[in-house]
N, C-alpha and C positions, 0 to 999 in steps of 0.2 A: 579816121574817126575825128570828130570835130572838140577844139579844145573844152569847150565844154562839156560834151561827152564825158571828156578823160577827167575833164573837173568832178563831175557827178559822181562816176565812178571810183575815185577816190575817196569821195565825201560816204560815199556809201560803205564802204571797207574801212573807214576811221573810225564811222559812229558806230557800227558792231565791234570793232577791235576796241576801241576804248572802254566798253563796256565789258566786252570777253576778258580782256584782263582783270577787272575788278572782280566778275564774277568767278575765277579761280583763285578768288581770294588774294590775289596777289597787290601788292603795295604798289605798282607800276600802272602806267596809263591813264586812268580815270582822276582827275584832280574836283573832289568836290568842295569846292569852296569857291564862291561867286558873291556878285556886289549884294543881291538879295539875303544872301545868309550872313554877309557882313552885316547890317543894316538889322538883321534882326542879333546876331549878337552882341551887340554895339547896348542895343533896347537893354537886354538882360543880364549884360556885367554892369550898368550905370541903376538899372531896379533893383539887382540882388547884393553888389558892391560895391556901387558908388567907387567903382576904378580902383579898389583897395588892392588887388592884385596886381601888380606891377609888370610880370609878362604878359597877363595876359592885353594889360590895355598897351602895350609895345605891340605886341603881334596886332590887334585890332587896326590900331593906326599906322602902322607901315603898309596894312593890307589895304586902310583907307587911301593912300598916297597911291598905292599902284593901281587901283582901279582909276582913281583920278587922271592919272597921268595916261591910262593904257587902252580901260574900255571904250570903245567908240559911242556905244550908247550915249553911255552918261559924258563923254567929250562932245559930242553934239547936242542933246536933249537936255541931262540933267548935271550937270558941271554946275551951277552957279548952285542947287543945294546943297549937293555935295560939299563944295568950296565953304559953307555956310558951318556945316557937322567941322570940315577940319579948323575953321579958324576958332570954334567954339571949344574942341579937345581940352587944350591946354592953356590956361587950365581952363578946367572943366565948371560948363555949364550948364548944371544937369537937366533941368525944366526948358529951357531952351532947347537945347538940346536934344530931349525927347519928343517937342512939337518939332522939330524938322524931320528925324528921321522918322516919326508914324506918317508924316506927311509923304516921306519918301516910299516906305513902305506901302503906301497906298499905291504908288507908282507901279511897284511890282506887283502885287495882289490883284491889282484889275486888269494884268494880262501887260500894260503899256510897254515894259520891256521886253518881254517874249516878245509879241509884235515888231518892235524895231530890229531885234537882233534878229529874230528870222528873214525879216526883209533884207540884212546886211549880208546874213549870209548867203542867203537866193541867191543876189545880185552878184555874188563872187563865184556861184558855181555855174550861172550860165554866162557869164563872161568868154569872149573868143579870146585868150590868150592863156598863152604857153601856163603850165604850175612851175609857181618860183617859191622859193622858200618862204617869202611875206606871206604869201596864198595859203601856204601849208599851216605856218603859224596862226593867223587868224582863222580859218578854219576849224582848227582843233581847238583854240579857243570861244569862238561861237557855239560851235559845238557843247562844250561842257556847258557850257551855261545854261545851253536849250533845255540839255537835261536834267541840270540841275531845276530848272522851271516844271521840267513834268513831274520828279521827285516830289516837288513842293506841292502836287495838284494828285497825290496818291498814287503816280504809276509805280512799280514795280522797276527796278533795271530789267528784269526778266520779260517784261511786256517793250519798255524801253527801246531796249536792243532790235526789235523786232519793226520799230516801226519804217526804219529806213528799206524795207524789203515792203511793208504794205503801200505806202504812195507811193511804189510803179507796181504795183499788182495792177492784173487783168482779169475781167470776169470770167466767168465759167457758167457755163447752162448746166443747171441741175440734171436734166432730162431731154428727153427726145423731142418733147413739145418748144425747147426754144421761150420758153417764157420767165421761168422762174432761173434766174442768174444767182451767182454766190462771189464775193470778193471780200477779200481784205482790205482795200483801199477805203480810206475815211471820205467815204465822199459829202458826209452833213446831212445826206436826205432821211426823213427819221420815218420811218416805221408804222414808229405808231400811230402815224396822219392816216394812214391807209387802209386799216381795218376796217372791211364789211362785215366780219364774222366774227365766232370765237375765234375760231383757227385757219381766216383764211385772210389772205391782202391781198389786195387790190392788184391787178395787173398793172396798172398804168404804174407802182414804186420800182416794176423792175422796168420799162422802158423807158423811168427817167434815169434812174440810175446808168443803165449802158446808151442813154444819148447822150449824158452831161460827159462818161468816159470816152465814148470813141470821140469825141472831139480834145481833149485835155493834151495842152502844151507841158513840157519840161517843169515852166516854172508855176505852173499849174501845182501841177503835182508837188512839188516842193512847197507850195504852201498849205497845201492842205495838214501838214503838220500841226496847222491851226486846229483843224476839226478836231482834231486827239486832245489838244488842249483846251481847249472849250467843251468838250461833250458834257453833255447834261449826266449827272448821276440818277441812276433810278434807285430807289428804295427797293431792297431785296432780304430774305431772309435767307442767313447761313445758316444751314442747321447738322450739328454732329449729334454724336453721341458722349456721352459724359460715363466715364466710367467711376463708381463708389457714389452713385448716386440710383435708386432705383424706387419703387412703387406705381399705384394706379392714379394718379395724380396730375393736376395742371398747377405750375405755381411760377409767378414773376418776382426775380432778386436780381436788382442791378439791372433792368432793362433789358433781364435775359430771362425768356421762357423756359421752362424744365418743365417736360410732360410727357405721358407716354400715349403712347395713340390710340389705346382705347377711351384718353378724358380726352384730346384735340390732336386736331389737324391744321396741318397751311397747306395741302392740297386735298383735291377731291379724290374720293376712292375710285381710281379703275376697275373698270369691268374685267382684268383680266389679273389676278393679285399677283402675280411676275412683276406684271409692270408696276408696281407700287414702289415707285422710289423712294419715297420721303420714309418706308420701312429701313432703314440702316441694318437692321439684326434680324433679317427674313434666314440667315441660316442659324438663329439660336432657337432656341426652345421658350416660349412667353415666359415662362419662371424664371428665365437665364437671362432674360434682358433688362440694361439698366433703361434710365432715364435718356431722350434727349434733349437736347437744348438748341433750341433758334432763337438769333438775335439778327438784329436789321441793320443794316447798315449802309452807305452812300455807295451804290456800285458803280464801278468802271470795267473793269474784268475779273477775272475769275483770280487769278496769280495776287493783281493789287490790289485786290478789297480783302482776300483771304488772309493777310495780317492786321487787318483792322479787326475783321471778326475775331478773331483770336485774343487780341488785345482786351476785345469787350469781355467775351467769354472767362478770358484768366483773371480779371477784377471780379466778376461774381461769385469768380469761385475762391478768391479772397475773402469776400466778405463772408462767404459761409462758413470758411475754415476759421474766421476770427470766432467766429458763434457756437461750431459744433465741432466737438474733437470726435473724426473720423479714423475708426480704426482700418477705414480701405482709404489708398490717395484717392483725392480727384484729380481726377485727369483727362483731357479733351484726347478724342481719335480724331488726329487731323487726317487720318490713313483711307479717309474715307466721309464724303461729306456732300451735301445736296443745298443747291443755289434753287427758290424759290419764289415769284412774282406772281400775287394774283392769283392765289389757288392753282398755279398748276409749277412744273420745275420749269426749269432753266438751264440748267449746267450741273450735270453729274462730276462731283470731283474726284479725285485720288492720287496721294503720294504716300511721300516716307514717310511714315510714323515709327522712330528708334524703339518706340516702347512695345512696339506689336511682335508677336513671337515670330511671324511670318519672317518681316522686316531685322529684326536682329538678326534669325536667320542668316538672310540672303546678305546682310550688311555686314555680318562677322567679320571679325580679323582671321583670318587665316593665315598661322604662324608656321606651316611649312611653308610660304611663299616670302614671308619677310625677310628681306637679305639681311635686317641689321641683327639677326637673330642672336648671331654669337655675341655682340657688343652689350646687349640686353645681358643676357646671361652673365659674361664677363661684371657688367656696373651690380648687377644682381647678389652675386657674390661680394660684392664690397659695399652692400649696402647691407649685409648680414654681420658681415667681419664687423663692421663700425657702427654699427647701430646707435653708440652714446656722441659718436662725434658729431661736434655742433654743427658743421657743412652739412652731414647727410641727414641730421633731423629734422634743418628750415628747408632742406632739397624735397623731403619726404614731404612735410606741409603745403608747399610750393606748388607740388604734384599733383596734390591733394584738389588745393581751390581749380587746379588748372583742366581738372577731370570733372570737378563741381560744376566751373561755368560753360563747359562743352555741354553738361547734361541739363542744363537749365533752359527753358523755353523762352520766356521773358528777356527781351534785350538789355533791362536795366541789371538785371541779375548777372547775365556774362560776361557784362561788361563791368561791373564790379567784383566778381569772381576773379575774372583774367585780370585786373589792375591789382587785387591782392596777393595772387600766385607772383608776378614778378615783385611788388613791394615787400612779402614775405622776403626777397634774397638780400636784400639792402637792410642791412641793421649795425656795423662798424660802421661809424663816422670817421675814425679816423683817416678813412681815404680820400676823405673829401678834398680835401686839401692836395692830393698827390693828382688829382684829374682837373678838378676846377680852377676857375680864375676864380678871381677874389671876391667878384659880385654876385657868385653863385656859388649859394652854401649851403644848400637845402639836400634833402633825399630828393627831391622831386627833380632836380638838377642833376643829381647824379647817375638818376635812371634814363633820364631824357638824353645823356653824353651814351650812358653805355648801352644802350639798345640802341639808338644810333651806329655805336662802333659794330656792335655785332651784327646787324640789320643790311650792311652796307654790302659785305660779302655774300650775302644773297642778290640782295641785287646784280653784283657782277655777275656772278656765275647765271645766271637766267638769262641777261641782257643777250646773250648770242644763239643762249640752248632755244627760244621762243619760236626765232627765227627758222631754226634747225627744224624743227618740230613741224614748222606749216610746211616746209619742203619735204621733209621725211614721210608724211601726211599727202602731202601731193601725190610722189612717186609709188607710194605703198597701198592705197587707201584701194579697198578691195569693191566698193559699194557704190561707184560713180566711177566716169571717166574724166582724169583731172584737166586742169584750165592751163597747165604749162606739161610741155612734153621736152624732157632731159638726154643728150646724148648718155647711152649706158656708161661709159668712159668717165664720164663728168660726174655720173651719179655713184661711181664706183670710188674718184677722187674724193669726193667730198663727202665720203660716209654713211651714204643713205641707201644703203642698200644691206643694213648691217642687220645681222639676227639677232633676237631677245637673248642677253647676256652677254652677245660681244662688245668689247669695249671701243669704245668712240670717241676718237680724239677732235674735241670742236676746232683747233688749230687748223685741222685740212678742210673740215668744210668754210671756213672764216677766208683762209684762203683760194677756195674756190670760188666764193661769192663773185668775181668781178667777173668770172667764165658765166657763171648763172645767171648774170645781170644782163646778158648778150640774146639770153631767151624770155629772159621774163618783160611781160606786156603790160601787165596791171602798176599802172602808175604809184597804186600805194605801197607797192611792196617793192618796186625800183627804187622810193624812200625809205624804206625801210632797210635794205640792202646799204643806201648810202651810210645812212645812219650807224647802221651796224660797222661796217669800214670803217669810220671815224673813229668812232671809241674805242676800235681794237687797234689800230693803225697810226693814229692821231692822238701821241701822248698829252697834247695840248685840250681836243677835244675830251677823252676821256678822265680828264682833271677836272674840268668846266663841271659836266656830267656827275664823276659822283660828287663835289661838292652840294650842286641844286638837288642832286639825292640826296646826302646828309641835312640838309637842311631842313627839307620836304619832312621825313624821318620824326624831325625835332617839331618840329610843326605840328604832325601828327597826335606825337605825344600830349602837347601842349593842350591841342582840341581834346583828346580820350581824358587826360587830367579833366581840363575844366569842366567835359559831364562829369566825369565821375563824383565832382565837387557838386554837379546843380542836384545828382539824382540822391546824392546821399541828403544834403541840408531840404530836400523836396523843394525844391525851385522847377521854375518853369526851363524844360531842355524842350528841343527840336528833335520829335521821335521821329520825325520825317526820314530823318540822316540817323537815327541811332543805331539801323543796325547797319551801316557800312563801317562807321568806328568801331563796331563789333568785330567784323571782319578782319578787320586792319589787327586789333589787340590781341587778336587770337593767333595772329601771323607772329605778331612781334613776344608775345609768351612763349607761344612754341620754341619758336628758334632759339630763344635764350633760355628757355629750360634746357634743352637739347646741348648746346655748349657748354653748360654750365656741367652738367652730368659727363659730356665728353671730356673736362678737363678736369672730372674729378680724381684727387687720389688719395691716400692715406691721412701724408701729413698735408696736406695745403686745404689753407681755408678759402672761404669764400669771397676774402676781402683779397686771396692771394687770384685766386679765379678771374674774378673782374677785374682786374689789374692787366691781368695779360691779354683777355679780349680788347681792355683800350690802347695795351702797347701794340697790339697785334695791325690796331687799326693806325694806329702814328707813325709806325716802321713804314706798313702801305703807300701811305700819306707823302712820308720822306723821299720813299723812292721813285714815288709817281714828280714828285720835286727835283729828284737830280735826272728825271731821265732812264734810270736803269730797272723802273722795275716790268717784269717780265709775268703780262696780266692771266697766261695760259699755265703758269707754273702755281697757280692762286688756287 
């Protein structure tokens, strides 16, 4: 295999893993924050605060210095504006200031850096030579960036992730005739130039399409990640059904139609009323149907325009609830939903909808299978015993918001929900003092240390199980035949051959890795492997490690704070990124509700609770310092 083959093929297994971790929700992998979202945060602490925040304009401008110093873009391209924003900082000059960076911003808006960094990183993956660590690093750094660029342009991660698998897609003939082909690959050629008919196009769109492919080189293909990013949006109307809304009526509130189809249509009636799609409630009875509602919006896909809808959708039915006190919710069925252009559909949709009887259902907790069952039971009882104690009645509130912003639709809502649930646990001051230095004396400081210290040992523990999981997965996986084949002995050593309930010690398979690294081909996962040895092996590297986690962590916080700050005072936030911070706060509430409950008991308060999650994490801290602490015993 030619090294850049194995380039490719790494690049391809980064940009789905980078994203696969985000998308199980997990605080690992995916780093969103790029010189673009600098550039626009920068714009909106100096319009909303005039830098009155003093972490947050620290965090801004350390963030300024390491793109300066780091990204290659902006060190070949745009370095002297750059250089311009930092000499301007401090102190600050805010009219200046904001004519450089809209200036900059224009940079990134009209594509100019996506462009360069896609070309940086092309050029690294069809390179003939060996992967070396710089390689891997720039790589996953170009990488994030790219995708932070298509975030900014409405994709979805869920579309995202996907596209490293469509530029090498290959065609397929629809039929026996050989004419009409079908691919994934973004090849640019549009469609709609082609139409002879209502419903028919032109043969010569599919003989250019598989002439432009059967000729397409490597880095062909790797550019066409442009086409994704430039695609033209089409105007499409999303339309659901609106439940606590009904009658025979057409009416527009908020740019959103509510009508029922005997007053309008956005398609035309079929001859055969089965197929009448844009019907949503073909199995109600007409007296039993509410209203639907279509609104239009910029399409790109189904997955990443299906949150914008929604977005539009929950403001109109805002303004209606300002106006009429309904004694039924409104409520959108995203469970079920029709993409339509031009009088006819487009895209039949359907997912989860928590609210549909179906969907709770089939989504039920099912409390014979929870193992933490007794522990439940156990805290249960001692939340009956103690009902007036002041721990269990902010624990009880805490619960409360944290069950609130699970159930809440709106990103702005869970996201303020989840920041109340853990704010709710912080109300002694007096500990501030026992965790902080001196230049930090706020609550916001002290949540920021202690979800930190408790955030941390999740992280370890996942760091090796991840790894375990794709292998376990390999060997186990009943529905393909896997891409690495394991002496039985080997997979015996290292634990993957283990049945649901037996226990699994990650110790033997950590130490089998260097036997498994003898068979495994795929370049990303031979780094993944290293990696993994390091931090379990390499007291020095696994210091390095969770340090830039703890930090990351605090960082995080810092970003989820400062919306939390824009969406309460109604300032302009980046909904682009809001529901990834949503992801992240919902990871970092859990787990500290979850501790907090585990360490409750009679007599100990809450200020005694937190206390020990940070000595818990300082003890760690010490021992990973002299050397002796023993990371499998954690």
């Amino acid at each position: 295999m030619k090294y850049s083959e194995q380039r490719i093929n790494f690049w391809t297994e980064l940009w789905q893993d980078l994203i696969k971790n985000f998308l199980k929700k997990s605080a690992f992998g995916l780093n969103l924050y790029s010189p673009h979202i600098l550039v626009e945060d920068i714009i909106v602490e100096i319009e909303e605060n005039h830098f009155q925040n003093l972490d947050n304009k620290k965090f801004l401008y350390n963030r300024l210095n390491f793109f300066i110093d780091n990204d290659q873009v902006i060190k070949k391209e745009m370095r002297s504006k750059f250089n311009i924003v930092r000499k301007n900082f401090e102190p600050p000059k805010f009219n200046y200031l904001l004519e450089a960076l809209n200036d900059i911003r224009n940079n990134f808006e009209s594509g100019f850096y996506f462009d360069k960094s896609l070309i940086l990183l092309v050029d690294s993956l069809i390179l003939e030579e060996e992967i070396t660590n710089d390689f891997i690093k720039s790589c996953k750094y170009l990488s994030e960036v790219l995708i932070i660029e298509f975030i900014k342009r409405n994709y979805s991660l869920d579309d995202i992730k996907k596209f490293a698998e469509y530029i090498f897609d290959e065609y397929e003939y629809e039929n026996s005739d050989k004419i009409r082909v079908f691919t994934n690959f973004p090849h640019g050629i549009d469609y709609e130039n082609y139409w002879i008919a209502e419903d028919e196009v032109d043969p010569k769109f599919y003989a250019e399409v598989r002439d432009l492919m059967d000729t397409l080189t490597s880095r062909e293909r790797l550019l066409s990640l442009s086409n994704l990013y430039y695609k033209k949006t089409e105007k499409v109307y999303y339309i659901f059904i609106v439940e606590g809304l009904k009658g025979d009526t057409v009416v527009e509130i908020g740019g959103v139609t509510f009508y029922s189809l005997n007053s309008k249509r956005f398609t035309n009636m079929p001859d055969n009323p089965t197929e009448d799609y844009e019907n949503l409630q073909q199995d109600r009875e007409e007296i039993d149907r509410f209203l639907q509602a279509a609104v239009e919006v910029d399409y790109l896909k189904p997955r990443s325009s299906l949150k914008q809808a929604i977005n539009k959708m929950e403001n109109s039915l805002d303004l209606i609830s300002c106006y009429y006190n309904n004694n039924t919710a409104l409520e959108i069925d995203i469970s079920n939903y029709v993409i339509v252009k031009d009088n006819s559909w487009k895209y039949f949709g359907s997912g989860t909808d928590k609210r549909q009887v179906f969907s709770k259902h089939l989504e039920a907790l099912d409390l014979t299978t929870v193992k933490i069952f007794d522990e439940l039971i156990d805290k249960g009882i001692l939340w009956v015993e103690n009902s007036n104690n002041k721990a269990v009645w902010k624990i009880k509130n805490a619960l409360h918001w944290y069950r609130k912003a699970q159930e809440s639709r709106k990103d702005e809502d869970k996201l303020l929900n989840f920041w109340i649930s853990i704010e709710n646990l912080f109300f002694e001051k007096e500990i501030l003092s026992d965790v902080l230095k001196k230049n930090k004396n706020s609550k916001f400081h002290i949540i920021q240390e202690i979800i930190a210290s408790n955030q941390i040992f999740a992280f370890i523990y996942n760091y090796g199980w991840d790894l375990y999981r794709h292998y376990n997965n390999q060997v186990n996986h009943a529905f393909y035949k896997p891409k690495l084949s394991l002496p039985n002995e080997l997979i015996q050593k290292a634990q993957l051959n283990k049945k649901k309930g037996e226990k699994i010690y990650l110790e033997e398979f950590i130490n089998s890795l260097e036997e498994i690294k003898i068979y495994e081909i795929n370049p990303f996962f031979l780094e993944e492997i290293e990696k993994t040895l390091k931090f379990y092996k390499d007291i020095k590297t696994t210091k390095k490690i969770i340090q830039e986690q703890i930090e990351q962590i605090q960082n995080d916080i810092l970003m989820i704070y400062r919306l939390r700050n824009l969406v309460v005072h109604n300032a302009h936030f980046d909904n682009s990124l809001l529901e990834y911070h949503v992801w992240k706060i919902e990871q970092f509430s859990g787990n500290f509700l979850r501790s907090v409950i585990r360490n409750l008991e009679e007599d100990r308060s809450l200020s005694d609770i937190i206390l020990k999650i940070h000595f818990k994490r300082e003890h760690f801290e010490n021992e990973i310092e002299i050397g002796k602490f023993d990371i499998f015993n954690k």
